[in-house]
N, C-alpha and C positions, 0 to 999 in steps of 0.2 A: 416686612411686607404687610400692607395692609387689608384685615380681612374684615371681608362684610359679614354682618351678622344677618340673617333671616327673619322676616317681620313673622313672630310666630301669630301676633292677636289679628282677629282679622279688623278689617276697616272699618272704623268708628263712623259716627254720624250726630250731627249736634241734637241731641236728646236732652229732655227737663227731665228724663230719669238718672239720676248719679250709677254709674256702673262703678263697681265692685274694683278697691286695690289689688292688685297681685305680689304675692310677699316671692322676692326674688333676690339673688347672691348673687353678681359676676366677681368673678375672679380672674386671678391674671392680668388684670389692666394696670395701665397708669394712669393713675387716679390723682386728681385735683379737689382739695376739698373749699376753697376760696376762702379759705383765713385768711390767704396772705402768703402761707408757707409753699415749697416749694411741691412739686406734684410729687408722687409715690409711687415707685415702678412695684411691677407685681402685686399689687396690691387687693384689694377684696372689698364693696360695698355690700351690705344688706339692708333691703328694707321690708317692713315687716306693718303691716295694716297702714301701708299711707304714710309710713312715718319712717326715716332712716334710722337703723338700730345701730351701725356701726360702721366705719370708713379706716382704710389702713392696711399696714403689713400685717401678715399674724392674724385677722380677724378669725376667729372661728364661725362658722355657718351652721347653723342650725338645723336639728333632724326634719326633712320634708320640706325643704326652701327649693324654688324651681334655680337651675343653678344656670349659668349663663357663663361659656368660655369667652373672657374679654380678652383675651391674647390679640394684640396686636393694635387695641384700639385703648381710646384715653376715657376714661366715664372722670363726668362733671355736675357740680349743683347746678339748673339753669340757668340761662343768661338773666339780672333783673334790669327790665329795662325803662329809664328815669327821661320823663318829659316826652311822653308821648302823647300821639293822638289815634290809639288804637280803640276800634269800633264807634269816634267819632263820625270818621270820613270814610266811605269810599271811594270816590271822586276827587279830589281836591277843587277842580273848576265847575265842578255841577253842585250848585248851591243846595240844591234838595237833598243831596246826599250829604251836605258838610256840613256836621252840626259844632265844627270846633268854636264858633265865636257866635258872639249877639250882636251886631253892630248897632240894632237897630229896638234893644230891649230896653223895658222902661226899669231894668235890676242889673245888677251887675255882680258883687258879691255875694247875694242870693243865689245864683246861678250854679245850678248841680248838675255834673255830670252823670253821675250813676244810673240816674233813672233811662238814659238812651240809650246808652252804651250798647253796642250791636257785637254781638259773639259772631256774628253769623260774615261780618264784612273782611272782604277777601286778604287784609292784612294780619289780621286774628289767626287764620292758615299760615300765610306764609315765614307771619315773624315765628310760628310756631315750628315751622321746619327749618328753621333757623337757630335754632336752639334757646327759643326768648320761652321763658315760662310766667312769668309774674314779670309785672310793669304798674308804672305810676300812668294815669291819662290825666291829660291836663288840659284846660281850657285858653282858649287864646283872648287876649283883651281886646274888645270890639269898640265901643262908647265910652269906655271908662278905663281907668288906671287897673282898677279889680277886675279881674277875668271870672274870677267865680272860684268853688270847690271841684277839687280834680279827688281821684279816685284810687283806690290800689285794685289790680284784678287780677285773677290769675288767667290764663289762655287755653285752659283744659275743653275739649269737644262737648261743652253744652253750653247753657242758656244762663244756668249760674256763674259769670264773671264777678262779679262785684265784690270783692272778700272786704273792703272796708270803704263804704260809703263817705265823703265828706271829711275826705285825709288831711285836706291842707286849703290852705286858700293862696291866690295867685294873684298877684300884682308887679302893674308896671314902675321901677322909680328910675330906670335910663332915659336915655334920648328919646324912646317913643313912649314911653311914659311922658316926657314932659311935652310932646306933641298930641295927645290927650287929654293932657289937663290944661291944656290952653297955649301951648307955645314957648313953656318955661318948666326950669328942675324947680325952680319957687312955689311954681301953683301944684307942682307935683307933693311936696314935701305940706306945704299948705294945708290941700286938699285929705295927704294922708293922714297929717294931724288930728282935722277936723273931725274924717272918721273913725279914728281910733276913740276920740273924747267923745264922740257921740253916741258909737257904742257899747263906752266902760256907764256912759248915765244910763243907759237903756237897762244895765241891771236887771234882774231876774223877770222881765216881760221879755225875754229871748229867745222860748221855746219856739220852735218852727213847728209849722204843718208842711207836712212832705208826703206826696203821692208817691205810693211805692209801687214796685213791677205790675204789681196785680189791678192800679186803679183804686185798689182804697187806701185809706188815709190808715197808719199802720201806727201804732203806738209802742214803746217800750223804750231801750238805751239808747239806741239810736234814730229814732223817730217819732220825737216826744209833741206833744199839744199842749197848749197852753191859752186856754177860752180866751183870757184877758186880750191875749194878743188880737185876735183874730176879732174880738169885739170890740175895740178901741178907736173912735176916730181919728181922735193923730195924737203925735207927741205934744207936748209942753216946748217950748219955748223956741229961738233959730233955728232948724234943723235944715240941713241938707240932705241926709239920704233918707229914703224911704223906708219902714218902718221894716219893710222884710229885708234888705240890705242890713241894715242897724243890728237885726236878731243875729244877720250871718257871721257878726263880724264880734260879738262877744264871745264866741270863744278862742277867738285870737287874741284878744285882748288877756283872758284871762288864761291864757297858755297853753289852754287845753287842745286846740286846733295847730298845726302849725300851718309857718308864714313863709311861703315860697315867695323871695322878690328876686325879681329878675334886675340884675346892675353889672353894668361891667369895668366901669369906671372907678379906679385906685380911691379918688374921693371921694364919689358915690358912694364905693362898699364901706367907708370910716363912717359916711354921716347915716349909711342903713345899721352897723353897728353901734353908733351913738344912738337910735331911738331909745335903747334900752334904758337909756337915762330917765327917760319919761315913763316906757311904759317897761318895767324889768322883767315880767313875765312873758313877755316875745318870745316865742319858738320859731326861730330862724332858721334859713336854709336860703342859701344865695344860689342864685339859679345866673349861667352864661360866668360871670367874674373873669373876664378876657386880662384885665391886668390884675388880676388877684395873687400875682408872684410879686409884686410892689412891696403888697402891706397883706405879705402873708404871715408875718409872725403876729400881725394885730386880729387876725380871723384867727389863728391856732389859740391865740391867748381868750381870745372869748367863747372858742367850744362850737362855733358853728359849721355845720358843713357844708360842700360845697359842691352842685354839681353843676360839671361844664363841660364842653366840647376838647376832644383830646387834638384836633385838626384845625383849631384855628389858632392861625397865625397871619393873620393878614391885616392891616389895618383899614378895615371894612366899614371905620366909622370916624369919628373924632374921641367915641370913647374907649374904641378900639386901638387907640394908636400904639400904644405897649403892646399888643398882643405875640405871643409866642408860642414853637411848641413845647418848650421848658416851661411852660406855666404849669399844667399837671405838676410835673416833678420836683419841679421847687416848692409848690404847697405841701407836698406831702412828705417833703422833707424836712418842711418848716412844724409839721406835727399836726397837720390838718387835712381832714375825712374827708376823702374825694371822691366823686362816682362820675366815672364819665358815662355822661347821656347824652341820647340824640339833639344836641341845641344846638344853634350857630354853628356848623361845620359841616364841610363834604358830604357826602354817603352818610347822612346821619338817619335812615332807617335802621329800625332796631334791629334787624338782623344783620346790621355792620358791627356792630360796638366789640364785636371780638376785632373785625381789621382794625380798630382805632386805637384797642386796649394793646395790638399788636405789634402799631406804631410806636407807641410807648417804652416796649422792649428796645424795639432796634433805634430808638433815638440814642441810646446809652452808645452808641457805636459811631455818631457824629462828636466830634472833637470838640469842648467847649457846653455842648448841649447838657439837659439835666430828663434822662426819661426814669423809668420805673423798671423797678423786677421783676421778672416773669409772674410773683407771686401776687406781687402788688397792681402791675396790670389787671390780673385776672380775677380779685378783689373788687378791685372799680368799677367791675362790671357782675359782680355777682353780691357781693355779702359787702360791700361798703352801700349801695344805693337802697339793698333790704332791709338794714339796719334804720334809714335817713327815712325808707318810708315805712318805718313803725314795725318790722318784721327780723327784727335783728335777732339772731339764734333761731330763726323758725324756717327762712329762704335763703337760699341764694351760699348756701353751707351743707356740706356733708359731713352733721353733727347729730349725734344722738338725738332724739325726738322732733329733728327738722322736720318741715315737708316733704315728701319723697318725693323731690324736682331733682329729676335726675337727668343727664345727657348723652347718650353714648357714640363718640366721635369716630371718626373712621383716622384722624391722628391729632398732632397738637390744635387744641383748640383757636389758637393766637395766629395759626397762620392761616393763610387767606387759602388755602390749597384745600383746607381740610374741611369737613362738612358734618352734621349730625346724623349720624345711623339709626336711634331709637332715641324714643322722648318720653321722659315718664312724668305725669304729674299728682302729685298727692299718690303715687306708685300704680297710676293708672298708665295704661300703656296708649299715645295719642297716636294720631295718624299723623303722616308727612305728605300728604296730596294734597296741591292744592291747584290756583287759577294755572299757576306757569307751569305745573309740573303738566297738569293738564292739556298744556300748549306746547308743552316739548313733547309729549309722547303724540300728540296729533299730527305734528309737523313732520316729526320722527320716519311715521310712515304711510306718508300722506302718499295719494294716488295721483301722480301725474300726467297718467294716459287722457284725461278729459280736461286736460287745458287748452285754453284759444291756443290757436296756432301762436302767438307773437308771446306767448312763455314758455315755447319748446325751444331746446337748444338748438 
């Protein structure tokens, strides 16, 4: 039977002051640590200053841990959730509110998320009572093939989201990729050429100026200055991108950045793995890959991974026509890192990715189909997408010195039935009230003695 647990911390509020981990032990649960392996009945987490000390049968608990009866429920590392547009948008059709794309900017791979990114916008709550704790935000391509730098954040009640500014850079090389660069996968390939060679010459005048939270111009690893730049009237010789594009894009070039391209097409993904020819230092990561069960032993064989929609199956495109829901399953059989994220599919808000990871299971139960293991589903969506965004051993795992992102379920996390009872992050204990919840308890016991007549029964 399933038992609720009691919200002992009271109700948070988004604050720029960091409130305090709580070092706490549930025991008794069935515990999920998102390696990959199978979940642990009876089992025992602790975490201890923010940080998990231990997951498993047999754990010992330490003297003075606040102790937590998980009898009856499942505790899990949070959901990590890949290709979102969380604290971009609140609205999606009110432009004011939607900062996902630049249709109309004179930059395109300069383009940084981090600095808007909104804590406070009502999906921040809700993917958060969803069980989503850390996520990629991503920018959408407006003008240009480059969408810009997307971001890792975590979703804890304050103002500090941003745990890794300027994670990756975003580009189009499919069908609407090549309907941005002019009407062609030639001007795409072209055009990306072009900026890859013009930002390996740009060579060490690459440092950016970047305005941080506060409005000044901040200096150190990750928000360095560089006079030359910012004094320079223009490049030497053809150039097509702009001089701040050009900085953005050298550290893709030299691998330090990684390269999110969106491709869904079997020969698309060969000729996005073929750049490497050219440029070897590429840090890839294929975003959407709809026929990436084709020429999955050729992605397994070059080491990149792959994140995609677990629901699509439909041929939604011309590059789409392969598509399946045996694609997950056959990549990751074929020996290749998979995260399913919110891309091209169904109910792709982040606080579905458990129903999608949960499709996955029960595809194994259609005849002929190829889904995944309980354990491996729930990988895809925790500790396979942490790893791809630079957090591998730290989220999305309940492993000794992880984040204390923890979830506690009211039963299997994979089915649609079940829901999050407590959400911890960095062993902070977060709230679960948000827009809807606040609209179901209003509705809940709403007064209908003072309706117009023509809404009484």
């Amino acid at each position: 039977m399933k038992r609720l647990l009691a919200l002992s911390a009271a109700a948070l509020v988004l604050s720029a002051t960091p409130l305090a981990a709580q070092d706490i032990a549930i025991t008794g649960a069935t515990v999920a640590t998102g390696d990959g392996s199978n979940p642990i009945e009876n089992a025992t987490v602790v975490v201890q200053g923010g940080r998990v000390v231990a997951a498993g049968a047999g754990v010992a608990v330490p003297a003075g841990m606040t102790m937590l009866d998980g009898s009856g429920t499942w505790v899990t590392p949070g959901i990590f959730a890949s290709i979102t547009n969380l604290g971009l948008v609140d609205v999606d059709a009110v432009s004011e509110s939607n900062d996902a794309s630049a249709g109309d900017s004179p930059f395109n791979a300069a383009l940084d998320v981090a600095p808007v990114i909104n804590p406070a916008a009502q999906d921040f709550a809700y993917s958060r009572a969803g069980g989503v704790t850390r996520a990629t935000v991503t920018p959408v391509a407006g003008a240009s093939i480059f969408a810009g730098q997307g971001a890792v954040i975590d979703l804890g009640a304050d103002f500090d989201a941003v745990t890794q500014p300027r994670a990756f850079q975003f580009v189009e090389m499919g069908e609407r990729g090549a309907r941005l660069a002019g009407g062609s996968r030639t001007s795409v390939y072209a055009l990306f050429l072009n900026a890859l060679r013009e930002a390996g010459n740009y060579g060490d005048d690459a440092q950016l100026r970047t305005i941080g939270r506060s409005g000044s111009v901040g200096m150190g690893d990750d928000i360095a200055v560089d006079s030359r730049l910012l004094g320079r009237a223009e490049r030497e010789g053809d150039v097509l991108l702009t001089r701040f594009d050009a900085a953005a894009l050298v550290p893709v070039v030299r691998g330090e950045q990684k390269l999110y391209v969106s491709v869904h097409r079997a020969s698309d993904i060969l000729s996005v793995l073929a750049l490497r020819n050219d440029f070897p230092r590429l840090n890839l990561v294929l975003v959407g890959v709809s026929e990436g069960w084709m020429v999955a032993n050729q992605i397994a064989a070059a080491g990149v991974p792959v994140i995609t929609g677990a629901l699509t199956d439909l041929p939604a495109s011309f590059e789409q026509l392969a598509a399946t829901q045996s694609n997950v399953g056959r990549m990751v059989d074929a020996g290749v890192a998979v995260a399913i994220g919110g891309y091209e599919s169904s109910g792709d808000h982040p606080r579905n990715l458990p129903q999608q990871a949960g499709n996955m299971v029960a595809l194994n139960r259609i005849p002929g189909a190829t889904g995944l293991t309980w354990g491996e589903a729930f990988a895809a969506i925790t500790s396979v997408p942490a790893s791809i965004g630079g957090l591998g051993g730290r989220a999305g795992v309940l492993a000794p010195g992880a984040h204390g992102d923890l979830v506690i379920w009211d039963g299997d996390p994979l089915e649609i039935s079940s829901a999050p009872l407590r959400v911890f992050i960095d062993g902070i204990e977060q709230p679960l009230n948000n827009h809807q919840t606040r609209l179901r308890e209003r509705y809940r016991t709403l007064d209908e003695s003072q309706l117009p007549p023509a809404y009484r029964r």
